[in-house]
C-alpha positions in Angstrom: -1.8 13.9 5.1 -3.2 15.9 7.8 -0.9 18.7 7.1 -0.5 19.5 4.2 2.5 21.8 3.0 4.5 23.7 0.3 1.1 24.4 -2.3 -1.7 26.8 -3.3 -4.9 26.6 -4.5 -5.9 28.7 -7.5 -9.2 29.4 -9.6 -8.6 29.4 -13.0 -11.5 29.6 -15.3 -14.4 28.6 -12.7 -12.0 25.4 -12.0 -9.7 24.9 -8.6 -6.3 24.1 -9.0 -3.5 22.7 -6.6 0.2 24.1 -7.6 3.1 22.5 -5.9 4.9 25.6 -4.8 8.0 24.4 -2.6 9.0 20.4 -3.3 10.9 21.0 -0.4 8.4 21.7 1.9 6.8 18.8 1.4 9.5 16.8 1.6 10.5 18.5 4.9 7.1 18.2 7.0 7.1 16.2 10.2 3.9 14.6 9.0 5.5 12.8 5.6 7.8 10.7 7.7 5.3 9.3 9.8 3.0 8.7 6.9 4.9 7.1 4.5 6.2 4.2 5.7 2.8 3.7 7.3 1.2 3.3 3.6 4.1 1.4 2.3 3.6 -1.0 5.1 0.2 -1.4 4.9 0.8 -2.0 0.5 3.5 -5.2 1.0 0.5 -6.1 3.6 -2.3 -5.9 0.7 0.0 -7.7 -1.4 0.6 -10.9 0.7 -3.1 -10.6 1.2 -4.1 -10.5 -2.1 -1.2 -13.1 -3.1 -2.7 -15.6 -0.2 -6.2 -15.2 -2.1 -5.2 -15.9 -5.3 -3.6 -19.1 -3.7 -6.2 -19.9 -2.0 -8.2 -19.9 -5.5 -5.9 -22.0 -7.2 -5.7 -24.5 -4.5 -9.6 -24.5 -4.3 -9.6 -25.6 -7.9 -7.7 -28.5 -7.2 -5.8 -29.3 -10.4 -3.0 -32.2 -9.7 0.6 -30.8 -10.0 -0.2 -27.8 -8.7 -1.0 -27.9 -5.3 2.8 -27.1 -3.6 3.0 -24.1 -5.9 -0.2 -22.6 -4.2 0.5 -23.9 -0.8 3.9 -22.3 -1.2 2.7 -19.2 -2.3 -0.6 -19.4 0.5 2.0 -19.5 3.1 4.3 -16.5 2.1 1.8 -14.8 2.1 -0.3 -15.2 5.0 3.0 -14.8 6.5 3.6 -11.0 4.7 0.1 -10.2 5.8 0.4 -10.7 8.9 3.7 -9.4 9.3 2.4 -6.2 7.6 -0.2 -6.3 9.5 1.3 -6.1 13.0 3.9 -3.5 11.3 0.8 -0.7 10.0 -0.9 -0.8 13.7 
Protein backbone atom coordinates (compact mmCIF):
# COMPACT_ATOMS: atom_id res chain seq x y z
CA UNK A 1 0.00 0.00 0.00
CA UNK A 2 0.95 3.47 -0.75
CA UNK A 3 -0.17 4.70 2.52
CA UNK A 4 0.55 3.01 4.98
CA UNK A 5 -1.27 3.42 8.51
CA UNK A 6 -1.86 2.54 12.17
CA UNK A 7 2.22 1.31 12.87
CA UNK A 8 5.74 2.27 14.07
CA UNK A 9 8.98 1.53 13.38
CA UNK A 10 11.37 0.70 16.28
CA UNK A 11 15.18 -0.16 16.72
CA UNK A 12 15.67 -2.77 18.96
CA UNK A 13 19.09 -4.10 19.37
CA UNK A 14 20.73 -2.64 15.99
CA UNK A 15 17.50 -4.43 14.21
CA UNK A 16 14.21 -2.39 12.76
CA UNK A 17 11.01 -3.46 13.76
CA UNK A 18 7.38 -2.80 12.45
CA UNK A 19 4.60 -2.74 15.48
CA UNK A 20 1.06 -2.80 14.45
CA UNK A 21 -0.18 0.03 16.70
CA UNK A 22 -3.98 0.62 15.74
CA UNK A 23 -5.70 -2.61 13.71
CA UNK A 24 -8.24 -0.14 13.17
CA UNK A 25 -6.47 2.14 11.35
CA UNK A 26 -5.52 -0.08 8.96
CA UNK A 27 -8.58 -1.40 8.48
CA UNK A 28 -10.09 2.16 8.17
CA UNK A 29 -7.67 3.67 5.34
CA UNK A 30 -9.11 4.82 2.05
CA UNK A 31 -6.22 3.05 0.30
CA UNK A 32 -7.13 -0.76 1.73
CA UNK A 33 -10.45 -0.78 -0.11
CA UNK A 34 -9.05 -0.02 -3.28
CA UNK A 35 -6.27 -2.41 -2.90
CA UNK A 36 -7.63 -5.39 -1.85
CA UNK A 37 -9.97 -6.48 -4.11
CA UNK A 38 -7.43 -5.41 -6.74
CA UNK A 39 -4.97 -8.31 -5.41
CA UNK A 40 -7.67 -10.73 -4.88
CA UNK A 41 -8.69 -10.19 -8.44
CA UNK A 42 -5.64 -10.44 -9.88
CA UNK A 43 -4.95 -14.12 -7.50
CA UNK A 44 -8.39 -16.07 -8.98
CA UNK A 45 -6.71 -14.56 -12.33
CA UNK A 46 -3.22 -16.40 -11.53
CA UNK A 47 -5.09 -19.31 -10.67
CA UNK A 48 -7.12 -19.93 -13.92
CA UNK A 49 -3.81 -19.07 -15.41
CA UNK A 50 -1.86 -21.45 -13.81
CA UNK A 51 -4.87 -24.10 -13.92
CA UNK A 52 -5.00 -23.48 -17.96
CA UNK A 53 -1.06 -24.40 -17.96
CA UNK A 54 -1.19 -27.26 -16.18
CA UNK A 55 -4.03 -28.32 -18.71
CA UNK A 56 -2.29 -27.42 -21.38
CA UNK A 57 0.60 -29.94 -20.01
CA UNK A 58 -1.58 -32.75 -19.59
CA UNK A 59 -3.19 -32.41 -22.84
CA UNK A 60 0.39 -32.01 -24.54
CA UNK A 61 1.18 -35.36 -23.15
CA UNK A 62 -1.56 -36.92 -24.86
CA UNK A 63 -2.51 -39.97 -22.79
CA UNK A 64 -5.99 -41.57 -24.13
CA UNK A 65 -8.86 -41.04 -21.62
CA UNK A 66 -7.79 -38.02 -20.54
CA UNK A 67 -8.12 -35.51 -22.96
CA UNK A 68 -11.86 -33.98 -21.92
CA UNK A 69 -10.66 -33.65 -18.36
CA UNK A 70 -7.82 -31.17 -19.56
CA UNK A 71 -9.79 -29.57 -22.21
CA UNK A 72 -12.40 -29.03 -19.56
CA UNK A 73 -10.24 -27.79 -17.15
CA UNK A 74 -8.10 -25.57 -20.21
CA UNK A 75 -11.26 -23.92 -20.90
CA UNK A 76 -12.36 -22.79 -17.23
CA UNK A 77 -9.59 -21.46 -17.06
CA UNK A 78 -8.65 -19.39 -19.87
CA UNK A 79 -12.06 -18.32 -19.15
CA UNK A 80 -11.08 -17.18 -15.18
CA UNK A 81 -8.03 -15.61 -16.66
CA UNK A 82 -9.37 -13.60 -18.75
CA UNK A 83 -12.20 -12.64 -16.80
CA UNK A 84 -9.71 -11.67 -13.99
CA UNK A 85 -7.89 -10.21 -16.28
CA UNK A 86 -10.23 -7.55 -17.60
CA UNK A 87 -11.44 -7.25 -13.73
CA UNK A 88 -7.55 -6.12 -12.20
CA UNK A 89 -7.16 -3.40 -15.15
Amino acid sequence: MQHPTGFTIAVMGGRTRIRLTSFGDVVANPQLWRVFPHLIIAAIMTAGVVIAGMSAYGLLRKKKGENHFFKTSLRYGLWVGLIGALLTI
